[in-house]
N, C-alpha and C positions, 0 to 999 in steps of 0.2 A: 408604443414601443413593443416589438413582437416578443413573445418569449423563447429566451434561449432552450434551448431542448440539451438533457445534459446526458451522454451517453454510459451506456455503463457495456465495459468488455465481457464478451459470454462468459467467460471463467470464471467473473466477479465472483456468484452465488456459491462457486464449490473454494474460492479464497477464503472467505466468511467462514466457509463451515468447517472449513481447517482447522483456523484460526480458533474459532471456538470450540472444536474437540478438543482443543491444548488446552481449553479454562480462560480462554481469553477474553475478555469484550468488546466488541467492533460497532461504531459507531459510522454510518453513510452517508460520506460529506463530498462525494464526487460532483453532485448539486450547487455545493459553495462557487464553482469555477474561478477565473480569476487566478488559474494554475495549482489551487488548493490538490492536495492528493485525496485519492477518491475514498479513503478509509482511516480511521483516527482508532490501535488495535491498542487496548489495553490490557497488558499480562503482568503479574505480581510487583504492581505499583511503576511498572514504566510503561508509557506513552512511545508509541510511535507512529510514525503520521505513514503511511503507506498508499504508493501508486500503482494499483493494477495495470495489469500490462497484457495481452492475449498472445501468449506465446504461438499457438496457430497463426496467427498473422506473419506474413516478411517483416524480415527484422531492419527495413525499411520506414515499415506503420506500427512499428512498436516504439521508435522512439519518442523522447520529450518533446513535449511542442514549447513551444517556442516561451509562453507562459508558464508550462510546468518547470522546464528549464530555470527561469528566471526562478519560480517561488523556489527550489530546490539549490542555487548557488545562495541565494540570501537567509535560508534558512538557517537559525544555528543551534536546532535540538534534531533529531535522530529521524532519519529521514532514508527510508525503503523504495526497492522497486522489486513487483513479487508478480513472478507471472506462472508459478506454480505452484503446485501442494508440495512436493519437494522444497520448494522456495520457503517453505512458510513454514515447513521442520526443519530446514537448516536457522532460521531466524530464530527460532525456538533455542536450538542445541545452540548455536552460542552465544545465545544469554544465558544458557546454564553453564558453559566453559565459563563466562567471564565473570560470575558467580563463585563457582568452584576455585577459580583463581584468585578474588578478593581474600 
């Protein structure tokens, strides 16, 4: 059986490093396939599973495939799709609103 080759979007590297100037920890699970999303980000005790996305791409080949789709409607914990460094301080800022508001 040949091996699947599992791609990662150019942006992935500067996602990661976002992500971890916030204090985060990210963990690279775009290898799991099987529609898994490509990043598992942990910040101050919550988990979220995170699917990169290459905003330079048409927003044609930015969408879910067909697998990602499916892991993403059956999911039921906390589930992103981040296709910038923008993206990844908005996801930050509100987990601190919904903090501030607890």
């Amino acid at each position: 059986m040949p091996k699947m080759r599992s791609r990662v979007d150019r942006n992935q590297a500067e996602i990661v490093e976002a992500f971890r100037r916030y204090g985060a920890s990210v963990a690279h699970t775009h290898q799991l396939g099987k529609g898994f999303p490509d990043l598992v980000v942990g910040y101050h005790g919550v988990n979220w599973l995170v699917e990169v996305k290459d905003w330079m791409k048409p927003q044609s080949q930015r969408v879910l495939t067909p697998a990602e789709k499916e892991f993403r409607d059956n999911w039921r914990g906390t589930y992103h799709i981040v296709e910038t460094i923008g993206d990844v301080a908005a996801l930050i800022e509100e987990y601190h609103h919904r903090q501030e508001a607890a």
